[in-house]
N, C-alpha and C positions, 0 to 999 in steps of 0.2 A: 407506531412501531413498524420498520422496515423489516419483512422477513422475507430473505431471498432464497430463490427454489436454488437445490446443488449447482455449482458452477463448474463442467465438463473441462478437460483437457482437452484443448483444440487439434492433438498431435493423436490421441490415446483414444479419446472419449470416453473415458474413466472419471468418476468423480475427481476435484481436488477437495483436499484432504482439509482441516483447518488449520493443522500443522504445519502443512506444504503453503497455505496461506499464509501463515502467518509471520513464516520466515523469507516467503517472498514479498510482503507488506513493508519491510524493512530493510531490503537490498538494492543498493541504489544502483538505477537502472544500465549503468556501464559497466559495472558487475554481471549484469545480469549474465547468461548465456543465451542463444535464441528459442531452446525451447520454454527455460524461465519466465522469457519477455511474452511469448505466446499467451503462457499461462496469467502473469500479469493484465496484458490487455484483456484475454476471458472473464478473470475475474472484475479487474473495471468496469466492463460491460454490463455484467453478468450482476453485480454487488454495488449499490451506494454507496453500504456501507464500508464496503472494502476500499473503494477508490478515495471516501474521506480519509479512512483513518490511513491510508497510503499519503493522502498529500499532507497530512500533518506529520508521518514518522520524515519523510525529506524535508517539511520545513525545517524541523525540531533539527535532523541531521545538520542543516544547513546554517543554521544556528549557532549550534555547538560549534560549527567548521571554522567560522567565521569569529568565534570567540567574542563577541557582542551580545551584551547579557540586558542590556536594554531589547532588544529584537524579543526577547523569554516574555518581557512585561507585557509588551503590545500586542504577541502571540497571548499572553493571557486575556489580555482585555479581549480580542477577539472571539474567545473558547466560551466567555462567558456572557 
């Protein structure tokens, strides 16, 4: 089991939040703003488990984008 110590805002040095997490885990990074992206790469860093579960919400995004529902199967065979 991975259990990562708080992950700091790089700008604040205040904890991030899992809420602030979790809504930057799923915004794709040209959206982002630069303090976001900050936050984002801390977390990376900072989280395994954050930086997995980031590259599978923009695979899955990418996915969806792309309207190719075969891409879902082989993203599945991969997950399991």
């Amino acid at each position: 089991m991975d259990i990562s110590e708080p992950v700091r805002d790089p700008g604040t040095g205040h904890m991030i939040s899992s809420v602030v997490a979790a809504a930057l885990g799923i915004k794709p990074r040209g959206l982002l703003t630069d303090r976001q992206a900050g936050k984002v790469n801390a977390l990376k860093q900072g989280s395994t488990v954050f930086a997995k579960m980031r590259g599978l919400a923009m695979r899955f995004n990418g996915i969806l984008r792309s309207r190719n529902s075969e891409a879902l199967d082989e993203m599945d065979r991969r997950c399991h």
